[in-house]
PDB file of N, CA, C and O in Angstrom:
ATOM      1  N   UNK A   1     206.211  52.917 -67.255  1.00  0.00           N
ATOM      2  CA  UNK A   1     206.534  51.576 -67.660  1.00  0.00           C
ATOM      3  C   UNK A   1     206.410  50.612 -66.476  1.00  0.00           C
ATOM      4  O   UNK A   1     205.900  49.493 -66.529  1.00  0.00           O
ATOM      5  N   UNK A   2     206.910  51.158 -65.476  1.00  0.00           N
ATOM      6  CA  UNK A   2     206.639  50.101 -64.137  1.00  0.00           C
ATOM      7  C   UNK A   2     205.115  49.870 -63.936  1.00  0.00           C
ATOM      8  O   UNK A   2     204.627  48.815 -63.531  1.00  0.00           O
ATOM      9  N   UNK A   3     204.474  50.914 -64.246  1.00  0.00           N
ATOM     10  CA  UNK A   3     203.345  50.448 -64.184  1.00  0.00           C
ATOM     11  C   UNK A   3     202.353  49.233 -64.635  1.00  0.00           C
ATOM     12  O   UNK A   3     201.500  48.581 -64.034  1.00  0.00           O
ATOM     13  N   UNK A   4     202.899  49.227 -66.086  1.00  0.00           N
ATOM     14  CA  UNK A   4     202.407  48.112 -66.956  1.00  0.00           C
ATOM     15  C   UNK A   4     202.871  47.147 -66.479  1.00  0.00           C
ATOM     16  O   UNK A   4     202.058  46.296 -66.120  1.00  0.00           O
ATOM     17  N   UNK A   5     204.556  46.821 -66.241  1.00  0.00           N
ATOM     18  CA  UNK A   5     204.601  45.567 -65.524  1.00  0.00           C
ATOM     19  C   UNK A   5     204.074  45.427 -64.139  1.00  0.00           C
ATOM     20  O   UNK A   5     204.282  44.322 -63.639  1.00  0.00           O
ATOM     21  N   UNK A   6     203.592  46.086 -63.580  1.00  0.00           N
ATOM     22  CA  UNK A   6     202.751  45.953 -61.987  1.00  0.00           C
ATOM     23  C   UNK A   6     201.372  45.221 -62.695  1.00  0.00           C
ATOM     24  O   UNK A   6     200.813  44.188 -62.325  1.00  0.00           O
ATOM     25  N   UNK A   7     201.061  46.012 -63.711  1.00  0.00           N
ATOM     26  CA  UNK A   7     199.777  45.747 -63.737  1.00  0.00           C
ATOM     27  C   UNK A   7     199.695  44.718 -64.379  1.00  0.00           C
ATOM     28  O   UNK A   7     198.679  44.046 -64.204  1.00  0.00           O
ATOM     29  N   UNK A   8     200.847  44.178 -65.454  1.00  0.00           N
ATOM     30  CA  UNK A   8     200.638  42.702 -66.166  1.00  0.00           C
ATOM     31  C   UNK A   8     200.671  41.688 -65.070  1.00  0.00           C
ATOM     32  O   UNK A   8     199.838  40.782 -65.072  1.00  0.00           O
ATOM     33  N   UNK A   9     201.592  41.780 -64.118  1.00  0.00           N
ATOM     34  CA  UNK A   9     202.299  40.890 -63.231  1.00  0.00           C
ATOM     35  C   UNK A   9     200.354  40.698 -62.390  1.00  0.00           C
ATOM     36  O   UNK A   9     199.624  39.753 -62.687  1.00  0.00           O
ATOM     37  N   UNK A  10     200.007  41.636 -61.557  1.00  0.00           N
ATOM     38  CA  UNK A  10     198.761  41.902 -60.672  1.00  0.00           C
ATOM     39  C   UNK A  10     197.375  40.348 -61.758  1.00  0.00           C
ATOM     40  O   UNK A  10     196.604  39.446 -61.432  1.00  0.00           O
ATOM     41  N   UNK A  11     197.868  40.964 -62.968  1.00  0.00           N
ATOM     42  CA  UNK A  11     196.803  40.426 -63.685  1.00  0.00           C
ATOM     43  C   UNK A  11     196.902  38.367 -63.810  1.00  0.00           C
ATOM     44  O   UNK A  11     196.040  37.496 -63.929  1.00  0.00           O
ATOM     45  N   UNK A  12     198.550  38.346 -63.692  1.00  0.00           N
ATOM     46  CA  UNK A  12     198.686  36.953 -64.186  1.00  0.00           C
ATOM     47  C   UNK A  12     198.366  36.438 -62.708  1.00  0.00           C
ATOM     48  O   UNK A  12     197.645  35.441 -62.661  1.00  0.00           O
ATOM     49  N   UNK A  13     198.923  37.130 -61.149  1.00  0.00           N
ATOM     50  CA  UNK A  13     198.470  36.282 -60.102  1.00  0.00           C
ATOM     51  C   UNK A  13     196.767  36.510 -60.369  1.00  0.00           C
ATOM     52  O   UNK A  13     196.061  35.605 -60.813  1.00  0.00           O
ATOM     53  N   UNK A  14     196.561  37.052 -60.230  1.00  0.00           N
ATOM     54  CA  UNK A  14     194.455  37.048 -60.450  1.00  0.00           C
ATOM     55  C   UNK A  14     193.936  35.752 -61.353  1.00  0.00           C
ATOM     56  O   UNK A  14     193.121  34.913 -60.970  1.00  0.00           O
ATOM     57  N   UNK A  15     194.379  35.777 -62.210  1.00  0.00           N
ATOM     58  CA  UNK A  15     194.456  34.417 -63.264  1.00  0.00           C
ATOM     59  C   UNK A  15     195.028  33.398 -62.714  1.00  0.00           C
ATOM     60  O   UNK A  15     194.353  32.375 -62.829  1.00  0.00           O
ATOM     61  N   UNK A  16     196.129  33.253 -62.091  1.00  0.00           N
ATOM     62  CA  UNK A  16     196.267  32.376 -61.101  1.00  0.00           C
ATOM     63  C   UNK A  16     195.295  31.689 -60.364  1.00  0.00           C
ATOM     64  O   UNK A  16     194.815  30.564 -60.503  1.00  0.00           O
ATOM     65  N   UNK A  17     195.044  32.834 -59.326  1.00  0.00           N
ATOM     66  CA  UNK A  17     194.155  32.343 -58.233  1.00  0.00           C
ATOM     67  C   UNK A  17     192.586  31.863 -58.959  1.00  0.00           C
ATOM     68  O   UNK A  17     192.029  30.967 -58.324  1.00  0.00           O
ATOM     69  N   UNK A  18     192.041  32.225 -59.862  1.00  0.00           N
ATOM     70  CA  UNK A  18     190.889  31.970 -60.344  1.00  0.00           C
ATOM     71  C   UNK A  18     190.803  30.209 -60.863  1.00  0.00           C
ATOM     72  O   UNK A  18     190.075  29.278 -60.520  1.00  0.00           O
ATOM     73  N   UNK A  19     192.141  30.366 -62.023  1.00  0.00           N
ATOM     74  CA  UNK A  19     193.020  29.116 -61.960  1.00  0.00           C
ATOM     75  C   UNK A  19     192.357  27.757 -60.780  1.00  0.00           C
ATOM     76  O   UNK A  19     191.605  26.796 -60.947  1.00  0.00           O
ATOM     77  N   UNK A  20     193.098  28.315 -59.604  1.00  0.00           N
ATOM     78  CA  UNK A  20     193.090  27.207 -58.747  1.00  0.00           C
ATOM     79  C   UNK A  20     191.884  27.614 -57.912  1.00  0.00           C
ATOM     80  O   UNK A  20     191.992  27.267 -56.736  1.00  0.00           O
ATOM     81  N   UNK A  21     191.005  28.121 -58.152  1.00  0.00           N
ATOM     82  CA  UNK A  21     189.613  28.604 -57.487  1.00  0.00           C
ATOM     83  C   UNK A  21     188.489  27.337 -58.537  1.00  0.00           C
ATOM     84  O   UNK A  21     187.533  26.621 -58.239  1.00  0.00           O
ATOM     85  N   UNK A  22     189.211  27.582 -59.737  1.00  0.00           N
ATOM     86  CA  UNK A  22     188.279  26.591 -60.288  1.00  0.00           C
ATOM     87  C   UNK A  22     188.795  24.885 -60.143  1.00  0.00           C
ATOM     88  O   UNK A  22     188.205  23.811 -60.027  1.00  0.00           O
ATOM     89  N   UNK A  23     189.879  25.220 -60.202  1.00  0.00           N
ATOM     90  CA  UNK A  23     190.379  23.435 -59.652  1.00  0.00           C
ATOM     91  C   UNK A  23     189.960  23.150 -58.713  1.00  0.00           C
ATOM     92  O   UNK A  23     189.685  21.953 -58.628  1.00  0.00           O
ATOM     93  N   UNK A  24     189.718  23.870 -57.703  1.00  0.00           N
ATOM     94  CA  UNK A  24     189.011  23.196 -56.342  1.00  0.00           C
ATOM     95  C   UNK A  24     187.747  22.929 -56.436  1.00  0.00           C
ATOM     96  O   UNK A  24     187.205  21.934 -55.956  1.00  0.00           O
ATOM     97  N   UNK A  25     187.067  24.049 -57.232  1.00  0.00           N
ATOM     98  CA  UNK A  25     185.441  23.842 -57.627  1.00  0.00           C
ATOM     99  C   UNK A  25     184.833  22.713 -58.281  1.00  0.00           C
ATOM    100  O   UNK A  25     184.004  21.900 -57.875  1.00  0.00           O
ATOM    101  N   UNK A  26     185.466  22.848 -59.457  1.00  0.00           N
ATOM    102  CA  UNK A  26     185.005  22.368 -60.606  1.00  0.00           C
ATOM    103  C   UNK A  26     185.871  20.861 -60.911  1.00  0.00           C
ATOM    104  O   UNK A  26     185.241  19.911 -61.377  1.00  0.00           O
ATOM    105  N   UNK A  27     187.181  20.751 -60.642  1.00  0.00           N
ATOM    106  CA  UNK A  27     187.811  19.675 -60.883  1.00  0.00           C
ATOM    107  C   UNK A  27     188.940  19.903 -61.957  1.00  0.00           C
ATOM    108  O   UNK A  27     189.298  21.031 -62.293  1.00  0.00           O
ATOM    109  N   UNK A  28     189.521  18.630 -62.516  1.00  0.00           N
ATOM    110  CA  UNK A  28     190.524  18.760 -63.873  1.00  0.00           C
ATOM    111  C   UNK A  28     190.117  19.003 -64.826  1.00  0.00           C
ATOM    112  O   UNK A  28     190.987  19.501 -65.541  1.00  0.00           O
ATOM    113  N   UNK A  29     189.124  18.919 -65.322  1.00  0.00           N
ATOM    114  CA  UNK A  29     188.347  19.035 -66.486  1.00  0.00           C
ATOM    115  C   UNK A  29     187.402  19.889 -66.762  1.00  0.00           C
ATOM    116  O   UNK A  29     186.454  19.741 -67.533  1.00  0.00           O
ATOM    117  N   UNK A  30     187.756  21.037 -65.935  1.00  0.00           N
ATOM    118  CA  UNK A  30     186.452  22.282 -66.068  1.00  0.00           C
ATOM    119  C   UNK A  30     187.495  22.918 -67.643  1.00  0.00           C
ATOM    120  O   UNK A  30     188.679  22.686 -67.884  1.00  0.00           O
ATOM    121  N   UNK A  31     186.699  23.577 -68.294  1.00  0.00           N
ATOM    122  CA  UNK A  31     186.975  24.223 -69.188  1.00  0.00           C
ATOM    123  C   UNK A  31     186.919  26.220 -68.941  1.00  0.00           C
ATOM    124  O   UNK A  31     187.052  27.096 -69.796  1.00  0.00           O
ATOM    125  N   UNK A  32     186.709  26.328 -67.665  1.00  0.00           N
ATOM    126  CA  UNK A  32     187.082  27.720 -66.873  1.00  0.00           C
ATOM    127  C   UNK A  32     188.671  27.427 -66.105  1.00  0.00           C
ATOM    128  O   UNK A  32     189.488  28.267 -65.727  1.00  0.00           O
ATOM    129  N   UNK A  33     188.726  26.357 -66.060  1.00  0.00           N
ATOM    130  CA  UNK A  33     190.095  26.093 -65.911  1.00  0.00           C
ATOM    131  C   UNK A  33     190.852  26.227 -66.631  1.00  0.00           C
ATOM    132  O   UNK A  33     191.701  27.076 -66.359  1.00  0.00           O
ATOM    133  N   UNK A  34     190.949  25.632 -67.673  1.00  0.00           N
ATOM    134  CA  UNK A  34     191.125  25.681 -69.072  1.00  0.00           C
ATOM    135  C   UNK A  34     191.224  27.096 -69.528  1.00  0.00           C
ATOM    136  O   UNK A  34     192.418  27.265 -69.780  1.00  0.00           O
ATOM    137  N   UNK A  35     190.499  28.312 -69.787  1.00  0.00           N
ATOM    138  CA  UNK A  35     190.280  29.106 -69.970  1.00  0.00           C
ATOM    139  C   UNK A  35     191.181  30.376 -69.269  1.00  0.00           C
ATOM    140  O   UNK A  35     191.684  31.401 -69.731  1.00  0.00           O
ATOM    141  N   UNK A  36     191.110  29.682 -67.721  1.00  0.00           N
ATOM    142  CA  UNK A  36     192.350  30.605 -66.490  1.00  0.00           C
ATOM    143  C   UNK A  36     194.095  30.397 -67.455  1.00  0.00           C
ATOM    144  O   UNK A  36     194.917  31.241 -67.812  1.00  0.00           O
ATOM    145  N   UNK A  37     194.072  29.352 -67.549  1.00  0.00           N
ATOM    146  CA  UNK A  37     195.412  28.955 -68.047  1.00  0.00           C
ATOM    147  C   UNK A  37     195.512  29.516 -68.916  1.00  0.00           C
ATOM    148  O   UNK A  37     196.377  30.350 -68.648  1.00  0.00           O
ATOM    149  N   UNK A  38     194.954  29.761 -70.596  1.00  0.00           N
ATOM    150  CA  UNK A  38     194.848  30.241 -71.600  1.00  0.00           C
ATOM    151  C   UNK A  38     195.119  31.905 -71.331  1.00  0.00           C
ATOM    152  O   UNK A  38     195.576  32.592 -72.244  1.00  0.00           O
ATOM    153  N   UNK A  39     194.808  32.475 -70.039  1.00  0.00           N
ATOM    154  CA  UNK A  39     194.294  33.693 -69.764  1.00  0.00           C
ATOM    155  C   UNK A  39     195.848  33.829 -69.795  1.00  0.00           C
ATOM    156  O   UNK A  39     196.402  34.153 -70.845  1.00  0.00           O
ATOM    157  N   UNK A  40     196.663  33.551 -68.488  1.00  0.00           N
ATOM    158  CA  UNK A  40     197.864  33.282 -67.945  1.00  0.00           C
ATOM    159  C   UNK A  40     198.565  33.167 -68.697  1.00  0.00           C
ATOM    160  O   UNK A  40     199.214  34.207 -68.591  1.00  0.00           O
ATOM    161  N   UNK A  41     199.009  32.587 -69.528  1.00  0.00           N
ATOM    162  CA  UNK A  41     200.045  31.787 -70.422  1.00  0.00           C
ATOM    163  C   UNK A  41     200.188  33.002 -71.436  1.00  0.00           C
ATOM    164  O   UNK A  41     201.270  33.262 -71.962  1.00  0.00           O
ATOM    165  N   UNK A  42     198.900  33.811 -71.706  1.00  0.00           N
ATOM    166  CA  UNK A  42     198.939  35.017 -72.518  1.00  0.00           C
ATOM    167  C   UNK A  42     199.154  35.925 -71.810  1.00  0.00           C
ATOM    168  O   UNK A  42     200.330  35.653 -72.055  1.00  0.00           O
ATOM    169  N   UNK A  43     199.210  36.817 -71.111  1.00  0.00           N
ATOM    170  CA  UNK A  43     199.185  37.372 -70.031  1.00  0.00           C
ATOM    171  C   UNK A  43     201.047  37.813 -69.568  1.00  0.00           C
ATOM    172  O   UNK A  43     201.622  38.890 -69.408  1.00  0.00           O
ATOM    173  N   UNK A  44     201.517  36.303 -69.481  1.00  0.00           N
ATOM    174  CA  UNK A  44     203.024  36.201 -69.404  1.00  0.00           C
ATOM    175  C   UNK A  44     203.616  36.440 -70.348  1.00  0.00           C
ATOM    176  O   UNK A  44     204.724  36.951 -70.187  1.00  0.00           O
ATOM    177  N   UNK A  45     203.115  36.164 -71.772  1.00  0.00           N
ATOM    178  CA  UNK A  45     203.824  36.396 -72.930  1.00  0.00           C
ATOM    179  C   UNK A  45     203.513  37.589 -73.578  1.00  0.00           C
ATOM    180  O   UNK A  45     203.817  37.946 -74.716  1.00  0.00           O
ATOM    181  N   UNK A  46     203.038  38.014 -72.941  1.00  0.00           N
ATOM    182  CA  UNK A  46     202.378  39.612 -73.515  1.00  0.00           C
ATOM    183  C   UNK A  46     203.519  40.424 -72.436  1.00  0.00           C
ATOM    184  O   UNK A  46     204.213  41.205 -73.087  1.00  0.00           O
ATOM    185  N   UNK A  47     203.696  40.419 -71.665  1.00  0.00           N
ATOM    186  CA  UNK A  47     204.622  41.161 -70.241  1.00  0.00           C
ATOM    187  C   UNK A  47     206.450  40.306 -70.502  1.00  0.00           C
ATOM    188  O   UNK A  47     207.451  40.697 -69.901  1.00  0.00           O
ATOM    189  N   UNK A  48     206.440  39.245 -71.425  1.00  0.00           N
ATOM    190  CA  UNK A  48     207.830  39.201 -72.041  1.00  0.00           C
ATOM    191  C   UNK A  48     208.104  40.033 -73.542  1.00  0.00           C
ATOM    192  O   UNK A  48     209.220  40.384 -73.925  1.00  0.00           O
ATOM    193  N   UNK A  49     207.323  40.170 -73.994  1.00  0.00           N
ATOM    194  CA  UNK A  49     207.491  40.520 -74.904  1.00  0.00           C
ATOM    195  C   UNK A  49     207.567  41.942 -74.513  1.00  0.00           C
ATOM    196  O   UNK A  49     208.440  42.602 -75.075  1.00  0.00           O
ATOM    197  N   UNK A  50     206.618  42.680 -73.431  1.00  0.00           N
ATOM    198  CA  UNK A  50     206.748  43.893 -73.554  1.00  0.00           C
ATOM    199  C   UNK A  50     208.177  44.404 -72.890  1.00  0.00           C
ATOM    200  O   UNK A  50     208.678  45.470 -73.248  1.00  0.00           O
ATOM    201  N   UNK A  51     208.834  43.492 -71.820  1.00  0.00           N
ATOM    202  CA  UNK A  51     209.479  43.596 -71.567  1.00  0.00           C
ATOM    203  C   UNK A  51     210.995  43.565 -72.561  1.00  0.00           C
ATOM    204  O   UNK A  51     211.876  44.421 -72.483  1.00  0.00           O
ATOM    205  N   UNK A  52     211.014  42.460 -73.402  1.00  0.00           N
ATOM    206  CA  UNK A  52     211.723  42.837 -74.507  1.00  0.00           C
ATOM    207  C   UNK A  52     212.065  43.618 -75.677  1.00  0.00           C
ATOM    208  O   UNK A  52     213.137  43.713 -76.273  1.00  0.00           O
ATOM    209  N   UNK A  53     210.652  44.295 -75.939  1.00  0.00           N
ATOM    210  CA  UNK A  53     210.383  45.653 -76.601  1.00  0.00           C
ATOM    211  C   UNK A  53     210.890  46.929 -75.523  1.00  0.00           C
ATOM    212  O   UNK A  53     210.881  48.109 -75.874  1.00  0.00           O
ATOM    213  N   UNK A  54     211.155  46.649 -74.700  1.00  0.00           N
ATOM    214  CA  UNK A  54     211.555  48.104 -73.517  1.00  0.00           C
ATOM    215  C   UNK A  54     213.059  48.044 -74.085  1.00  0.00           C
ATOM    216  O   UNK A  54     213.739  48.719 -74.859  1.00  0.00           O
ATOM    217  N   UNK A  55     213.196  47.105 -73.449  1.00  0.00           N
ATOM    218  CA  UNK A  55     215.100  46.246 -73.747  1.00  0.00           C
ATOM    219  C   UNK A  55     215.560  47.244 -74.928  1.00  0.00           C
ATOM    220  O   UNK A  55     216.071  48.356 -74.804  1.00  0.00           O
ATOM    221  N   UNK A  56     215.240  46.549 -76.100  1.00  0.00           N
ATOM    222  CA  UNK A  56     215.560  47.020 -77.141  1.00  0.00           C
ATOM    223  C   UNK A  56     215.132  48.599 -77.851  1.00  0.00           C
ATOM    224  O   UNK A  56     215.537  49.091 -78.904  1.00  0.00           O
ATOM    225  N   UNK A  57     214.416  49.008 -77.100  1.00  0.00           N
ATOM    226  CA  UNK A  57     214.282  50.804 -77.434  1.00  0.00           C
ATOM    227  C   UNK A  57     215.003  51.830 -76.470  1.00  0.00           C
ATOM    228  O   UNK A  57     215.068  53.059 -76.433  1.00  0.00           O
ATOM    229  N   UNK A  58     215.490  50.847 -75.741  1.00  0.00           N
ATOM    230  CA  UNK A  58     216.501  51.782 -74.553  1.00  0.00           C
ATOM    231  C   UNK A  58     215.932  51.723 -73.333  1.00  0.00           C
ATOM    232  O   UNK A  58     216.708  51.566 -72.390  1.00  0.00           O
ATOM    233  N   UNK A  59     214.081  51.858 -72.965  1.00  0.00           N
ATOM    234  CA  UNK A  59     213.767  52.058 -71.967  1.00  0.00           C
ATOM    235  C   UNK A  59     214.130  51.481 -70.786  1.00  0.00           C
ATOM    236  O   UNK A  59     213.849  51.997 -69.705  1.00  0.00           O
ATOM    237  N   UNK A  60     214.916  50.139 -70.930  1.00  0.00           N
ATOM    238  CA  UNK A  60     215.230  50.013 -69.673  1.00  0.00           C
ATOM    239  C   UNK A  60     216.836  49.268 -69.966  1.00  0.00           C
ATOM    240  O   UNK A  60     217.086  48.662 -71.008  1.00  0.00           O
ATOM    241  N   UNK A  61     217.797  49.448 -68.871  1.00  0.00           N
ATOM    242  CA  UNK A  61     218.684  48.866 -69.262  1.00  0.00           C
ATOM    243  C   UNK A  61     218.821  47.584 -68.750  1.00  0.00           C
ATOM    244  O   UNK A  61     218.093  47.040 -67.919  1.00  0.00           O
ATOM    245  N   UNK A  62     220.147  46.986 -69.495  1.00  0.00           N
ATOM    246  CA  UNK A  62     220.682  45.324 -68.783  1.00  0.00           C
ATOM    247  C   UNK A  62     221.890  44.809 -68.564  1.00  0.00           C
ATOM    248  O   UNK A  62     222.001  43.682 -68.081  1.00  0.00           O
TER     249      UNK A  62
END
């Protein structure tokens, strides 16, 4: 299980940095920008949720 959150967490900074790789490139209005965010925003809510599915089956306590 730690793994998945290493690896969700690994995935949202990568999306991050691409994120602001294209803001510097491309500007406010790139749509790979656009696209980083979309990545991210899912990314986080996929790693709350999984995290709340752990919660509630026991796997982890609180």
């Amino acid at each position: 299980m730690k793994l998945v959150v290493i690896v969700l967490l690994l995935a949202i900074i990568a999306s991050l940095g691409s994120g602001l790789y294209y803001l510097a490139k491309d500007g406010q209005n790139s749509p790979r920008l656009l696209n980083a965010l979309k990545v991210r925003v899912a990314l986080s809510a996929v790693l709350v949720l999984f995290l709340v599915a752990s919660y509630l089956m026991g796997w982890i306590g609180g």
